[in-house]
N, C-alpha and C positions, 0 to 999 in steps of 0.2 A: 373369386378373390385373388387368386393369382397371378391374373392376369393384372388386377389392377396394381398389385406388389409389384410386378416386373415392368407394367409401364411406370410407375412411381422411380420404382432403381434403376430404370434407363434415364428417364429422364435428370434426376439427381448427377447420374454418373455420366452424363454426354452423350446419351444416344439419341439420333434424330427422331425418334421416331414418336417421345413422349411431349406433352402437353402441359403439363402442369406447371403452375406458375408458383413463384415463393409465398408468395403469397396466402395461396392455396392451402397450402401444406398445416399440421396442426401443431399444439405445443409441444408434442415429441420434437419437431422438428427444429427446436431450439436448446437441446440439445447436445453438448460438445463431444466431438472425438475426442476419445482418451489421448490418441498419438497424436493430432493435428490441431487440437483446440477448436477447429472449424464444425458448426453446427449447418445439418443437413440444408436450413435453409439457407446459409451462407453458399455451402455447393450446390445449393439452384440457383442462386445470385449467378455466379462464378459460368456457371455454364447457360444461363438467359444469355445474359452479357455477351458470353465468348463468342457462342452461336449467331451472336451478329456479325461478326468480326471473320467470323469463319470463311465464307464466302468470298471475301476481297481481303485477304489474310495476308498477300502481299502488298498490297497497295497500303493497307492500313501497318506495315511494319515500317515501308520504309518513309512513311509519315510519320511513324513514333518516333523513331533514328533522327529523321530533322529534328524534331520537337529535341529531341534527347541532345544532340548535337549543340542546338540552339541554346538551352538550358546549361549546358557544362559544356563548353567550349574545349575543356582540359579534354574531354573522353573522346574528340574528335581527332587529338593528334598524335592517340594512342592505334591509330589505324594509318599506317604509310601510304595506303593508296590515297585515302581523304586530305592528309595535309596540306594547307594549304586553298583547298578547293573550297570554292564558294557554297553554301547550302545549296541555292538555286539550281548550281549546278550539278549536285550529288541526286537532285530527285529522279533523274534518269540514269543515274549511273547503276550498270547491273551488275556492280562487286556490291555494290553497295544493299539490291537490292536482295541477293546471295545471302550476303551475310543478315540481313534483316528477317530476312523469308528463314533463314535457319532456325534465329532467335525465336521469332514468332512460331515456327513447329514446333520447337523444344516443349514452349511453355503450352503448345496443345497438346501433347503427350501429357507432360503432368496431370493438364487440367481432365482428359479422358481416361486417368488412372486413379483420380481421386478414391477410385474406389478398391485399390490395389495400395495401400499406403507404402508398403514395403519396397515398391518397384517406385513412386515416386521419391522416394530418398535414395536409393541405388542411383536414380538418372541425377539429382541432381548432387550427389556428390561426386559423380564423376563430371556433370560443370564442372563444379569446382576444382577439383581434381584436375583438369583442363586446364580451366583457366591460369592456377597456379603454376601452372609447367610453361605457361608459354610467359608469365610475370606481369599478371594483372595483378594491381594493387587488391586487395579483400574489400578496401573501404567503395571501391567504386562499385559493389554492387548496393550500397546502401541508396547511390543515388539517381536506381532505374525504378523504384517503388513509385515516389511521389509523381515522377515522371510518366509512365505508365497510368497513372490512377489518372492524374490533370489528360492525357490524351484521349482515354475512355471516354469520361466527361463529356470532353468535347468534340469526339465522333458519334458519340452514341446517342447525346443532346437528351429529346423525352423518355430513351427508354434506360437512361441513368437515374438512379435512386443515391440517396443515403441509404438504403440496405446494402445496394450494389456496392458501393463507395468503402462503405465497412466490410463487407465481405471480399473485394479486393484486398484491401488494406491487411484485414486478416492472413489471408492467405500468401499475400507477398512478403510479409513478415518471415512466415515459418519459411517459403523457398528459401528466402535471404540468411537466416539461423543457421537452415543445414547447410548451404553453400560456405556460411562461413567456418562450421566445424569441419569438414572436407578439407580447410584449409590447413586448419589445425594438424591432421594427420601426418603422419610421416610420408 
């Protein structure tokens, strides 16, 4: 039995090593976190998903960054080195892929601490916390969710769901809450 509880809580929590599909899982697993509102099989959503993404994790950021870019034009001239520059020509750029490849670690840390909830709001209120120091608008993170969610979609094609799709959504919500009370703070 143990072992099946720990290959369950790796796979749940990011570790390569488990199997089980959301699907799988039973009506416990619907569920909510009392802190996160996220139900277990939303973080088998979350981590199915990611783990494709994982592998070519830079290629697939700095294809979100276009899309991103693409999408809100304003967020692209919020970076000096981008102004100006054609997308086309940002897809080999490697500040560009730098900072994408950051981006996209960040939110692998979150998504492999999901089960640590108190170290996932430590990281990202110090985002925040970041961000406000160097004078990112707060509202511009409202506009990498939908962004994010539409690029998933469309890299990930058959092995995207409406569970997936909700269980994103879910979960970039609460990052976006706490990043935006980070901001709040002194």
């Amino acid at each position: 039995m143990g072992g099946v509880l720990s290959s369950l809580f790796g796979w749940l929590f990011g570790r390569e090593s488990s199997k089980v599909l959301p699907v799988d899982l039973g009506p416990e697993a619907d569920i909510p976190d009392p802190d996160t509102s996220l139900t277990p099989r939303q973080v088998a959503y979350v981590n199915t998903t990611w783990d494709l993404v994982r592998p070519e994790m830079k290629s697939h950021a700095v294809k979100f960054f276009i899309l991103f870019f693409e999408t809100h034009p304003e967020i692209q001239t919020r970076f000096k080195p981008f102004v100006g520059k054609k997308l086309e020509d940002l897809i080999d750029s490697k500040r560009l892929a730098a900072h994408a490849t950051t981006v996209f670690s960040a939110i692998d840390s979150y998504i492999s601490n999901l089960d640590d909830v108190s170290v996932v709001v430590e990281m990202l209120e110090t985002t925040g916390i970041n961000h406000k120091n160097r004078g990112i608008n707060v509202s511009d993170f409202d506009l990498l969710p939908p962004v994010l969610i539409k690029y998933l979609g469309e890299a990930l094609k058959d092995h995207w769901s409406e569970g997936a799709k909700q269980a994103w959504a879910d979960l970039l919500n609460v990052v976006v809450t706490i990043i935006k009370k980070a901001y709040e703070k002194k």
